[in-house]
N, C-alpha and C positions, 0 to 999 in steps of 0.2 A: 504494500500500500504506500502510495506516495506521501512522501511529507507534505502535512497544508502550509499553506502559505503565509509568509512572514511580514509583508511588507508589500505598498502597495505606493507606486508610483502614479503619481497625477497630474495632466497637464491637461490644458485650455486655450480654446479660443487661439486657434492657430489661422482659422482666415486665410486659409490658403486658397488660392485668386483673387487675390487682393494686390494690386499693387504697391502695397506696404507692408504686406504679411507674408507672412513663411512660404518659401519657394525653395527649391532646389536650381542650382546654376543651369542655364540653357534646355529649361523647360519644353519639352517638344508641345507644339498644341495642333495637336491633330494633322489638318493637312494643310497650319497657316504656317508654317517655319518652328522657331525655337524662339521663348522668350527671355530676350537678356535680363539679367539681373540690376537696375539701378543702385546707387551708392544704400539706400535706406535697406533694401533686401539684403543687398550685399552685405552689412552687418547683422542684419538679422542672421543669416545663413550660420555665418564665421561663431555666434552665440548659439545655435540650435548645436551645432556639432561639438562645440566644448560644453554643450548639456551632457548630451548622449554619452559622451566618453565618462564626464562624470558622474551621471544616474548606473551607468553599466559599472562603474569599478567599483560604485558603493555598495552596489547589488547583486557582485558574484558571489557566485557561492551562495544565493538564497532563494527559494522560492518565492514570487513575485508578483503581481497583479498590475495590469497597467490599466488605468481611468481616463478616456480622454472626454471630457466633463463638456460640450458639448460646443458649439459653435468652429465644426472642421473646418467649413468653406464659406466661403467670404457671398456666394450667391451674386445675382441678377437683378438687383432692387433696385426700389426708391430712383431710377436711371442715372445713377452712379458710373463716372466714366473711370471710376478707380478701380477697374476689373484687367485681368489678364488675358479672358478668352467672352464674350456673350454666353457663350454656352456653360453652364454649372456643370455639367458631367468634365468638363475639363476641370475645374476645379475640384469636382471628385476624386477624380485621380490623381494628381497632384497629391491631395494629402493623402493616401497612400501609399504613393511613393513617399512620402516623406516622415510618414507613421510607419512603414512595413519593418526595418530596420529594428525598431522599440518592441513591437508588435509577436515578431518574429522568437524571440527572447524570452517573454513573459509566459505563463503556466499560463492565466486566466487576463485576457482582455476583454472592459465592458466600455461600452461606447454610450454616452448621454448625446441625449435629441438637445440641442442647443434653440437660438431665437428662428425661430421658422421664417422671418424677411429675407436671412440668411440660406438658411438650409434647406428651405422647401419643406417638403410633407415624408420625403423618403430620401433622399440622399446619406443619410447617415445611418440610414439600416444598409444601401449600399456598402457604403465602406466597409460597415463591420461583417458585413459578407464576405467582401474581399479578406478582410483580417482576420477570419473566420473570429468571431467575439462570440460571447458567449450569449444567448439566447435569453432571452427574460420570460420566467416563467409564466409571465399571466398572458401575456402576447404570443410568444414564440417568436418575435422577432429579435433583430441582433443592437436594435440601440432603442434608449427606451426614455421617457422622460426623470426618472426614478430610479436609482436603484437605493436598494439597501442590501451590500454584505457587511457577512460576521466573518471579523477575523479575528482569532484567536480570543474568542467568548466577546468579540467587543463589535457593536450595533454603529455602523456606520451608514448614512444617510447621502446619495450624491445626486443634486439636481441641479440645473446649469444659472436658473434664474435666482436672483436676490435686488432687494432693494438697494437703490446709490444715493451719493449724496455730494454737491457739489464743492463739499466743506470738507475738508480732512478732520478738520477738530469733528466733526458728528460721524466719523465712520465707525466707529462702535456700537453707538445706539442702533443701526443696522444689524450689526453681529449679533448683540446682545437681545433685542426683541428674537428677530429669525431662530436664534438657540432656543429659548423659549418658548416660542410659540410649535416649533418643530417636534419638541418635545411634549409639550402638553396634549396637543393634538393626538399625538401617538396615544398618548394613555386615556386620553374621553374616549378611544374609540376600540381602547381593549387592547392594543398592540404597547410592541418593547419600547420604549423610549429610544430612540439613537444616543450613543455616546460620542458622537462625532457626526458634527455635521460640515459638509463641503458643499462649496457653492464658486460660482463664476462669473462672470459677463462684467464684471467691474473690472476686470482688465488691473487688477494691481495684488498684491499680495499684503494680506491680513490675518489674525490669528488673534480671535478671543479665548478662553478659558474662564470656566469658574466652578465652582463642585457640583454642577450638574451636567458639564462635559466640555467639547472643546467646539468649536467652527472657525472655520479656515476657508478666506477665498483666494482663487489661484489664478499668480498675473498670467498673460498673456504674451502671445506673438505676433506683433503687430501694433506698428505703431499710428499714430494717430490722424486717420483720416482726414478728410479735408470736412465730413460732417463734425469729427471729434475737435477739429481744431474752433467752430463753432459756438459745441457745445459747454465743451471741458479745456478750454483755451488755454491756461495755468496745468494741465496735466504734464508730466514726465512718463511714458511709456515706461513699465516695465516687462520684462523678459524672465522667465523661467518658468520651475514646476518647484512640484514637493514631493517628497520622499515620507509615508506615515510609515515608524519603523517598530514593531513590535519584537524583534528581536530580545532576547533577557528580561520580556515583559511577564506577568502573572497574569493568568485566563483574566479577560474582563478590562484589565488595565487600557486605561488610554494611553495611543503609541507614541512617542519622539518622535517630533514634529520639524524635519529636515528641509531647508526652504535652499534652494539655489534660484537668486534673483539676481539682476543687472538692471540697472537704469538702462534706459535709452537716453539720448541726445534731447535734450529740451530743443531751444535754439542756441547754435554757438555763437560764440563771442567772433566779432569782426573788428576790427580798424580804421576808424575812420579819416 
């Protein structure tokens, strides 16, 4: 019987077809040529691959779960000239080319349905086709809006939406309700409490605790639109995932909580 699993890697909101989001160098797109990489991908790229090397040498030698918490591809919306192909199936592929690598590694991969302007209605049960992910029991399909696994006695909750806030000083009162109400909910309705709840679409990296459990949202890859610049004009892009590592934990315990983050480029300083 195989060993269960010890740790569970999670990333987000990689937006691939996105002219600012995660790409692999001289992308082929179907029968229109290959698309170059600009300076803003091109560091994205250079940061995706010292993840990889990093998440893989933290996690040899372990049994592994990979989450990718939802918003793959960047979609055909809102008529956004900030795409790499019209077509979303190119951008489907992309991000598995650019997940297969992680995918490939991990014992059990779950794919969350991220904001559907983006993903459509079925693109990311794609993927998880291709990456063959694991099936969600009440659907049977491969990506789902919801999951909850148990690792090692411990109740984790992963869905891709959460509340924002345009205010760094108020990004806890986010945390802090969402933990709580995640958990109460659970119990009026007869089910486990999660002891960990994850969450994404805010594009930054945060980490509440308090003794009724933990929640954690996970930055992203991609930086800031031409709607983000907009919206959230004072943002800094950040880059990475997390690592929950239950490794020398006791059944139930909530895991060590491993963040590899990078700023992105605000705007640089020039000369005048």
């Amino acid at each position: 019987m195989p060993k269960p699993i010890q740790a569970l890697l999670v990333i987000s909101d990689i937006h691939c077809g996105s002219t600012v989001g995660l790409c692999p160098p001289m992308c082929p797109l179907l029968d229109d040529g290959g698309w170059i990489l600009n300076p803003i991908q091109d560091d994205i790229w250079d940061r995706w691959c010292a993840f990889k090397t990093w998440a893989l040498t933290h996690l040899a030698g372990v049994r592994w779960g990979f989450v990718v918490n939802g918003d793959s591809i960047e979609g055909n919306h809102h008529g956004s000239r900030q795409i790499v192909h019209a077509d979303p199936g190119v951008h489907a592929r992309i991000a598995v080319e650019v997940l297969r690598p992680l995918a490939s590694k991990a014992h059990a991969v779950y794919i969350t349905k991220g904001t559907e302007a983006h993903v459509g209605h079925s693109a990311e049960n794609g993927i998880g086709e291709a990456l063959n992910a694991v099936k969600h029991p009440d659907t049977g399909q491969r990506a789902a809006h919801h999951w909850l696994i148990r690792v090692n006695g411990c109740l984790c909750s992963f869905k891709h939406h959460i509340g924002t806030s345009g205010r760094k000083a108020l990004y806890a009162t986010q945390f802090s309700m969402q933990l709580a109400e995640e958990r109460m909910v659970a119990v009026d309705s007869g089910k486990s409490p999660p002891s960990v709840v994850v969450r994404s679409h805010r594009h930054t990296y945060g980490c509440y605790e308090n003794s009724g459990g933990l929640l954690i949202t996970t930055p992203a890859w991609q930086a800031l639109t031409s709607f983000g610049w907009k919206v959230v004009p004072s943002a800094v892009p950040e880059y990475g995932g997390v690592i929950l590592d239950w490794r020398n934990k006791k059944k139930g315990a909530i895991p060590d909580v491993i963040p590899n983050v990078s700023s992105g480029s605000g705007t640089t300083e020039v000369s005048a």
